[in-house]
mmCIF file as Biopython writes it, N, C-alpha, C and O atoms, coordinates in Angstrom:
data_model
#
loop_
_atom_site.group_PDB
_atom_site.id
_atom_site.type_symbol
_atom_site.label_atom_id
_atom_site.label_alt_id
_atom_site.label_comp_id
_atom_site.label_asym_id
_atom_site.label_entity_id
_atom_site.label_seq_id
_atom_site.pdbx_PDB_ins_code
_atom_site.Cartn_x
_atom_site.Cartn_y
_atom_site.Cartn_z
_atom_site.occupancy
_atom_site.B_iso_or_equiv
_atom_site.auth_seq_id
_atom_site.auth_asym_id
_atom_site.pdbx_PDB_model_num
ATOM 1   N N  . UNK A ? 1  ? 109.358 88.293  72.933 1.0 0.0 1  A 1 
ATOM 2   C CA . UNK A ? 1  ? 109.275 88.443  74.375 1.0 0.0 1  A 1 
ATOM 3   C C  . UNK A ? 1  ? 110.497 89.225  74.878 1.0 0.0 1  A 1 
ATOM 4   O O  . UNK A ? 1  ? 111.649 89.028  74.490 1.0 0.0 1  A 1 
ATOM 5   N N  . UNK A ? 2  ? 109.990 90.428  76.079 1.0 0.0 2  A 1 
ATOM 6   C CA . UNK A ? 2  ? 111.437 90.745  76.487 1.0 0.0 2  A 1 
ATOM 7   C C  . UNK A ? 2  ? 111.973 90.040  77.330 1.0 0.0 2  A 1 
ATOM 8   O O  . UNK A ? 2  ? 111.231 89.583  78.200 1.0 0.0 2  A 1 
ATOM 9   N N  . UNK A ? 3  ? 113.034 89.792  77.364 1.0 0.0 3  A 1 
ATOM 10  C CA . UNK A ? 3  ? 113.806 88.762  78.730 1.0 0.0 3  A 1 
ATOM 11  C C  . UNK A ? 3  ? 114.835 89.966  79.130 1.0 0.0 3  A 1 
ATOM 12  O O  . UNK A ? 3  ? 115.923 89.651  79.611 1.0 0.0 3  A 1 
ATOM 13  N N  . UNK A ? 4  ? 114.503 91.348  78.935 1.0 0.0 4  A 1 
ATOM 14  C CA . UNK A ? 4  ? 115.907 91.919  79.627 1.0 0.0 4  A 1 
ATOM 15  C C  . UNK A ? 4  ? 114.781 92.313  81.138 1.0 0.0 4  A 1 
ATOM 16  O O  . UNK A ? 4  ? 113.568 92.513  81.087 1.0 0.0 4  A 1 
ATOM 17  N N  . UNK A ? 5  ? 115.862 92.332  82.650 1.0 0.0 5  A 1 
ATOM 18  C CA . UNK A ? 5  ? 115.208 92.928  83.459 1.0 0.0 5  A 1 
ATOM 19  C C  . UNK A ? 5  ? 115.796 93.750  84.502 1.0 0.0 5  A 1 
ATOM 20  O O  . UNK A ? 5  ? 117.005 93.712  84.730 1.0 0.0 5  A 1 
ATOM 21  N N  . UNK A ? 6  ? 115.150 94.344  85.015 1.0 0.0 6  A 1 
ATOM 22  C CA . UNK A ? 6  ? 115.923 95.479  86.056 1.0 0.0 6  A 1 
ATOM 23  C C  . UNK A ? 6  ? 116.603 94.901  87.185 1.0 0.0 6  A 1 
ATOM 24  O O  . UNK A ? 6  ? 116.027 94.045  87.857 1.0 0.0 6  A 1 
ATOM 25  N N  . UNK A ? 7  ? 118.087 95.384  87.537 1.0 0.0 7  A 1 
ATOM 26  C CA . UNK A ? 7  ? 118.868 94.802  88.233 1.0 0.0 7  A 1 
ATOM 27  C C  . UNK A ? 7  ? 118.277 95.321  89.683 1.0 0.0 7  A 1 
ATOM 28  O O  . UNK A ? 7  ? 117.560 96.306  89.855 1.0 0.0 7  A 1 
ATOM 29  N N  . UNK A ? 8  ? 118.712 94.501  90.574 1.0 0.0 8  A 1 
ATOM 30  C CA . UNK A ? 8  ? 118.773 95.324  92.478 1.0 0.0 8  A 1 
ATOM 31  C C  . UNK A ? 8  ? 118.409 96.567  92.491 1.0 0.0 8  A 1 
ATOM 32  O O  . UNK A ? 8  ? 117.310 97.119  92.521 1.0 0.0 8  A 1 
ATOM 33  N N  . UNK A ? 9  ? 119.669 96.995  92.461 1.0 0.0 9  A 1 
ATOM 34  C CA . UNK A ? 9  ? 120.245 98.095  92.977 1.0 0.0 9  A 1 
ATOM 35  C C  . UNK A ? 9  ? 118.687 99.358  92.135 1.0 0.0 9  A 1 
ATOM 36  O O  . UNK A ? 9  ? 118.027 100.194 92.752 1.0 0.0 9  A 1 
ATOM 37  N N  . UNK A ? 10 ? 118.612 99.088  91.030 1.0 0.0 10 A 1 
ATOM 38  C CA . UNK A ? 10 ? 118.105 99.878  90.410 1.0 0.0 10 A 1 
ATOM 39  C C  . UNK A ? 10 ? 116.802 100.092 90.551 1.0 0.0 10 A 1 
ATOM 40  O O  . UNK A ? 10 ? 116.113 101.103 90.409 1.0 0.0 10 A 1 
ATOM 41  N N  . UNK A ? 11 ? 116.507 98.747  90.919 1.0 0.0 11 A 1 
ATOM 42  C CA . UNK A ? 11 ? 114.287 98.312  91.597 1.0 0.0 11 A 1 
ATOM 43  C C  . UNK A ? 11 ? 114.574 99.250  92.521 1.0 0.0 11 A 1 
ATOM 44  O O  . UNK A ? 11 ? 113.777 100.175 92.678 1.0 0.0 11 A 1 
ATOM 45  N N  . UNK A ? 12 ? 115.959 99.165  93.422 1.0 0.0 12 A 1 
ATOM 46  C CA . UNK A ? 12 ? 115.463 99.397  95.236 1.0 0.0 12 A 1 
ATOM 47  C C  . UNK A ? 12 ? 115.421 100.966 94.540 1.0 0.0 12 A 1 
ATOM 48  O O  . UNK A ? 12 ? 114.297 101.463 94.603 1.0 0.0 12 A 1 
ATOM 49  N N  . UNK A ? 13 ? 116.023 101.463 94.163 1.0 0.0 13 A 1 
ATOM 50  C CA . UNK A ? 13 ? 115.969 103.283 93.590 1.0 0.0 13 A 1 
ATOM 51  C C  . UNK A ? 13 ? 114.634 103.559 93.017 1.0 0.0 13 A 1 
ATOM 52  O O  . UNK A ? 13 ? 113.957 104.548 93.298 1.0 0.0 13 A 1 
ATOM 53  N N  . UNK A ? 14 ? 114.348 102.752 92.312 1.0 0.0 14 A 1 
ATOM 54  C CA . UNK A ? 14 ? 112.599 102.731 91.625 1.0 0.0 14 A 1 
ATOM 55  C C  . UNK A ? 14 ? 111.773 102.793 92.887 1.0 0.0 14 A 1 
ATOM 56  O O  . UNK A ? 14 ? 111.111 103.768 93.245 1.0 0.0 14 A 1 
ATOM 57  N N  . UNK A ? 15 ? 111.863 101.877 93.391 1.0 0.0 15 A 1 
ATOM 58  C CA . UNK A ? 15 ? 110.809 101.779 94.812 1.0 0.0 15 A 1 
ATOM 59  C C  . UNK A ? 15 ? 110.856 102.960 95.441 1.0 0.0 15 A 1 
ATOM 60  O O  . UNK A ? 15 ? 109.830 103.634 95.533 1.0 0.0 15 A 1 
ATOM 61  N N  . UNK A ? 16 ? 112.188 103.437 96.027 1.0 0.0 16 A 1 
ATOM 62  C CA . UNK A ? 16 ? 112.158 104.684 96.666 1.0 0.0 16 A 1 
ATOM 63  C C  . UNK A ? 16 ? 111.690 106.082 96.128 1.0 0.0 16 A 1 
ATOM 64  O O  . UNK A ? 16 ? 111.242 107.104 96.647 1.0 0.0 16 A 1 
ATOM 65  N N  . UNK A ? 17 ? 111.936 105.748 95.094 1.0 0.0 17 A 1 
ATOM 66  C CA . UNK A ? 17 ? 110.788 107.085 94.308 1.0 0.0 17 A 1 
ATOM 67  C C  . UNK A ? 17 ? 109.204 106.670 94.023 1.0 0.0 17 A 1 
ATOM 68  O O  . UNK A ? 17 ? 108.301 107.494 94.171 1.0 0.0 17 A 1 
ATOM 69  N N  . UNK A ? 18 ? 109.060 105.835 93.764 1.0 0.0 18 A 1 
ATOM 70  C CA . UNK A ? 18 ? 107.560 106.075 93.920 1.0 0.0 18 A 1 
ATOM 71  C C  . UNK A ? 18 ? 107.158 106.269 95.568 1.0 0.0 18 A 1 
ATOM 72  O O  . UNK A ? 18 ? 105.957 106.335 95.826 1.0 0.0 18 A 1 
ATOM 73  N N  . UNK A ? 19 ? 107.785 106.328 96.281 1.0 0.0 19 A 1 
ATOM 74  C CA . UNK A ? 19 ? 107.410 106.180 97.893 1.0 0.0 19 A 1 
ATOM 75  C C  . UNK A ? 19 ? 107.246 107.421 97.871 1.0 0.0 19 A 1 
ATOM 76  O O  . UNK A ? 19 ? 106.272 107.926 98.428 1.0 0.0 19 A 1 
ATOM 77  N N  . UNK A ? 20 ? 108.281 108.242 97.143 1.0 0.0 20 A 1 
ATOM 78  C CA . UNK A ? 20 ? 108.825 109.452 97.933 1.0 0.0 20 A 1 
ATOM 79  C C  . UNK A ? 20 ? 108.176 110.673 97.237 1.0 0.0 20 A 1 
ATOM 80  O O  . UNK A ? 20 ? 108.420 110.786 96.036 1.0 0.0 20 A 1 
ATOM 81  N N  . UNK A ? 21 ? 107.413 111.570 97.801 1.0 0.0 21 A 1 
ATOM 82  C CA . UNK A ? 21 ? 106.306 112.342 97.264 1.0 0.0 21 A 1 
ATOM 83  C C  . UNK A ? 21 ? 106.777 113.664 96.469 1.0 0.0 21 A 1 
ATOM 84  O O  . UNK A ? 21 ? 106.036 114.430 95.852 1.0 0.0 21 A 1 
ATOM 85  N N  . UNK A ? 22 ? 108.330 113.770 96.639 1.0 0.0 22 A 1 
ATOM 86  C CA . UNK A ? 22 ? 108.631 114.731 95.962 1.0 0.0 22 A 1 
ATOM 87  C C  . UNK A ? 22 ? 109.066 114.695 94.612 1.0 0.0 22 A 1 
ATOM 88  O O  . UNK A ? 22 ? 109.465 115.717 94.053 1.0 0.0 22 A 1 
ATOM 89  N N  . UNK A ? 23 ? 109.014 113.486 93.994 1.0 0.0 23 A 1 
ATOM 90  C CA . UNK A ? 23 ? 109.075 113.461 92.323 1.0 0.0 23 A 1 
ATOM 91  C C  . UNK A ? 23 ? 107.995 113.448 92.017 1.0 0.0 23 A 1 
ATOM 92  O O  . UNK A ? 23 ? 106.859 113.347 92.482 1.0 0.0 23 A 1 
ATOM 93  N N  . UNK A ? 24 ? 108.680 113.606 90.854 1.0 0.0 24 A 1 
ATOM 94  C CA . UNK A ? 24 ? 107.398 114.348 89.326 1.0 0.0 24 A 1 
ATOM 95  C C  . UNK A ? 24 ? 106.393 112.803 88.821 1.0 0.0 24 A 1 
ATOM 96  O O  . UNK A ? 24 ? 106.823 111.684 88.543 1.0 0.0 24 A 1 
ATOM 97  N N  . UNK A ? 25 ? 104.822 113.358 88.855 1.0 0.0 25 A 1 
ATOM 98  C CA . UNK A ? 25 ? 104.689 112.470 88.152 1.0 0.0 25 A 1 
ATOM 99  C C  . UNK A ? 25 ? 105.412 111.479 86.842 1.0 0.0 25 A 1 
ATOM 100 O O  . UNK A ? 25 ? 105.180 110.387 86.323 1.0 0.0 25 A 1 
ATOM 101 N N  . UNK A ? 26 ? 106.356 112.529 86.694 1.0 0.0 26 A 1 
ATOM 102 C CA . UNK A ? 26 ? 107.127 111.359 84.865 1.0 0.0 26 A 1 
ATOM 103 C C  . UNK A ? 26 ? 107.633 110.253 85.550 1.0 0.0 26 A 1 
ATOM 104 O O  . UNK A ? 26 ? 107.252 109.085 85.632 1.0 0.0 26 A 1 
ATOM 105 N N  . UNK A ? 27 ? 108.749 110.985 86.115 1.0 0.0 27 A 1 
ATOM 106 C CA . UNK A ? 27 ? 109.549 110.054 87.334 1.0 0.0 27 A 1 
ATOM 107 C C  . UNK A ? 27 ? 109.156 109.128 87.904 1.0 0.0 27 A 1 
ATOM 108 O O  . UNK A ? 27 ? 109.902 108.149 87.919 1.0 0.0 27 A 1 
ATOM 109 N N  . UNK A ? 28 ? 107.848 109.041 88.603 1.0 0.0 28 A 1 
ATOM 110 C CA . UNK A ? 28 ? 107.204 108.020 89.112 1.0 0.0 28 A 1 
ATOM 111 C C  . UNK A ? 28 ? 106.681 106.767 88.063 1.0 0.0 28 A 1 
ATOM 112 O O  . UNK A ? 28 ? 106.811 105.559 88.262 1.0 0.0 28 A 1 
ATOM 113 N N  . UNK A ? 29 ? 105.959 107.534 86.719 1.0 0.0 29 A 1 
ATOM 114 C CA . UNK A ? 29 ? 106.541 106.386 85.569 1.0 0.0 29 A 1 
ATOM 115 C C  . UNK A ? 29 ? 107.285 105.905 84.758 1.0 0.0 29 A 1 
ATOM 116 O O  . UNK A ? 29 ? 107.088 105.186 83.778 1.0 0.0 29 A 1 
ATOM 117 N N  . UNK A ? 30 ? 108.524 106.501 85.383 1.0 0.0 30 A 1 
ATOM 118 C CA . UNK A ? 30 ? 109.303 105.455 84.949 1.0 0.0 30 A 1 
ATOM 119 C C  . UNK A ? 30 ? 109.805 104.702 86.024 1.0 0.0 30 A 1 
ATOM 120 O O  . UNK A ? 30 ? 110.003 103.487 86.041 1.0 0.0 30 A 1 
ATOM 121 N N  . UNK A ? 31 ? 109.944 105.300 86.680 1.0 0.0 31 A 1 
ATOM 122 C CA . UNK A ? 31 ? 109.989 104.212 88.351 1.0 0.0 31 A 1 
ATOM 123 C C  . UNK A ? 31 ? 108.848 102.987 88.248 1.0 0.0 31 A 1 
ATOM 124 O O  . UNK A ? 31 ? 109.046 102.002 88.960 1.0 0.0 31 A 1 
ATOM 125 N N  . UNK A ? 32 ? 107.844 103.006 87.522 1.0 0.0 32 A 1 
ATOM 126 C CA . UNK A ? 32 ? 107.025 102.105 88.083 1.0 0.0 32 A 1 
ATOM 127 C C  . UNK A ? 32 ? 107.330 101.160 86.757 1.0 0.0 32 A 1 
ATOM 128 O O  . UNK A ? 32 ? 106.903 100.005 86.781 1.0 0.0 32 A 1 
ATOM 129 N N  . UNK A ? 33 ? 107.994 101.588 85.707 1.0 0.0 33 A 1 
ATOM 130 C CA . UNK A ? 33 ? 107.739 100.719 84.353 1.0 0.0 33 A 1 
ATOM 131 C C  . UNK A ? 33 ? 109.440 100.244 84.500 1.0 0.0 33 A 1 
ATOM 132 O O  . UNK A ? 33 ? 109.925 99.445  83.699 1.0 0.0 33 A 1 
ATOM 133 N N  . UNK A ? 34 ? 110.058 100.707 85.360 1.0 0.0 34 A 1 
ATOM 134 C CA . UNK A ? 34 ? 111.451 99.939  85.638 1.0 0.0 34 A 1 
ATOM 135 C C  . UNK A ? 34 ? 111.293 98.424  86.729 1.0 0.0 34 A 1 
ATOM 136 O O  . UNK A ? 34 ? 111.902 97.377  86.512 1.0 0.0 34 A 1 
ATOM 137 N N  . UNK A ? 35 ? 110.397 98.639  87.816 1.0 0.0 35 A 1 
ATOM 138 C CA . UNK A ? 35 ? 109.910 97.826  88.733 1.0 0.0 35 A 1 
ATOM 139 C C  . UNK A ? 35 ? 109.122 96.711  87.720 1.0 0.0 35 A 1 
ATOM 140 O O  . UNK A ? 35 ? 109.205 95.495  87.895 1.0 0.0 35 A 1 
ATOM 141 N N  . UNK A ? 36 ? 108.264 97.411  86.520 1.0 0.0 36 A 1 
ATOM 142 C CA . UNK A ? 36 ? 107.759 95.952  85.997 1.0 0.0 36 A 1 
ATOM 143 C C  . UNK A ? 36 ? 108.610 95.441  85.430 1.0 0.0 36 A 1 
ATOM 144 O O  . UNK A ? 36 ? 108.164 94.312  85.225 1.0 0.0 36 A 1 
ATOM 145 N N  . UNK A ? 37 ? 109.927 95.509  84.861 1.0 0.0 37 A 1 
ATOM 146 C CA . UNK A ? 37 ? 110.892 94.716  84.037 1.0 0.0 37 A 1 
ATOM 147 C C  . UNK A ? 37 ? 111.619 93.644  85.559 1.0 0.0 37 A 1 
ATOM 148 O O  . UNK A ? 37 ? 112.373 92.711  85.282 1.0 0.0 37 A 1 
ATOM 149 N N  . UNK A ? 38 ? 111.317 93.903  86.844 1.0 0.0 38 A 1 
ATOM 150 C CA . UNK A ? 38 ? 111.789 93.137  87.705 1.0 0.0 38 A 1 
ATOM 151 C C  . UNK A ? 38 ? 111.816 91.741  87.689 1.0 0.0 38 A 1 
ATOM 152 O O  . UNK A ? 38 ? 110.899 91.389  86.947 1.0 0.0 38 A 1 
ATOM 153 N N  . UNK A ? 39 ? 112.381 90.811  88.113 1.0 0.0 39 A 1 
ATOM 154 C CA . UNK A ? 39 ? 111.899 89.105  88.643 1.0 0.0 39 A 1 
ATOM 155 C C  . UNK A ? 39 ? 111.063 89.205  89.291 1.0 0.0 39 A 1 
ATOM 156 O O  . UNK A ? 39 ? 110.999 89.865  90.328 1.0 0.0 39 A 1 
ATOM 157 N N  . UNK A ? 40 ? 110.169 88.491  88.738 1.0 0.0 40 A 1 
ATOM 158 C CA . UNK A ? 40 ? 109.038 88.112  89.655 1.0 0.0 40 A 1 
ATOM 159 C C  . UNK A ? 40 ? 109.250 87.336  90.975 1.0 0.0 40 A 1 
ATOM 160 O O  . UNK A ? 40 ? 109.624 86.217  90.625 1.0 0.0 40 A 1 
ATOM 161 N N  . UNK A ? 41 ? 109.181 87.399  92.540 1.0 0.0 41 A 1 
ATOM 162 C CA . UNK A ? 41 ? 109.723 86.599  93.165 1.0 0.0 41 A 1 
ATOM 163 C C  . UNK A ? 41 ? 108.731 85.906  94.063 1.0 0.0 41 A 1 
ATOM 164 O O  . UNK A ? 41 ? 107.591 86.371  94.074 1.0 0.0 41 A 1 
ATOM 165 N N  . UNK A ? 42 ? 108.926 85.147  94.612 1.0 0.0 42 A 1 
ATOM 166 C CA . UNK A ? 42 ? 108.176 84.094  95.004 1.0 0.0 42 A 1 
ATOM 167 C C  . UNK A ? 42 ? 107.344 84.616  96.590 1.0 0.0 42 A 1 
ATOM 168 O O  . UNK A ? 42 ? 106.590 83.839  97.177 1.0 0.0 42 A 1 
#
């Protein structure tokens, strides 16, 4: 199992690129596969 996960600072930067229409599709997956290593929160 992985237990490592993406810190703050680094989700809120993930989030803002998938928002933001001027990155590259790659970019956006890895933005989105950084957001799944997040805490799940309630």
């Amino acid at each position: 199992m992985n237990t490592k996960q993406t810190s703050k600072p680094v989700a809120s930067t993930a989030s803002k690129v998938l928002k933001d229409g001027r990155y590259s599709p790659a970019s956006k997956t890895c933005a989105g596969s950084a957001l799944s290593q997040t805490k799940k929160g309630k």
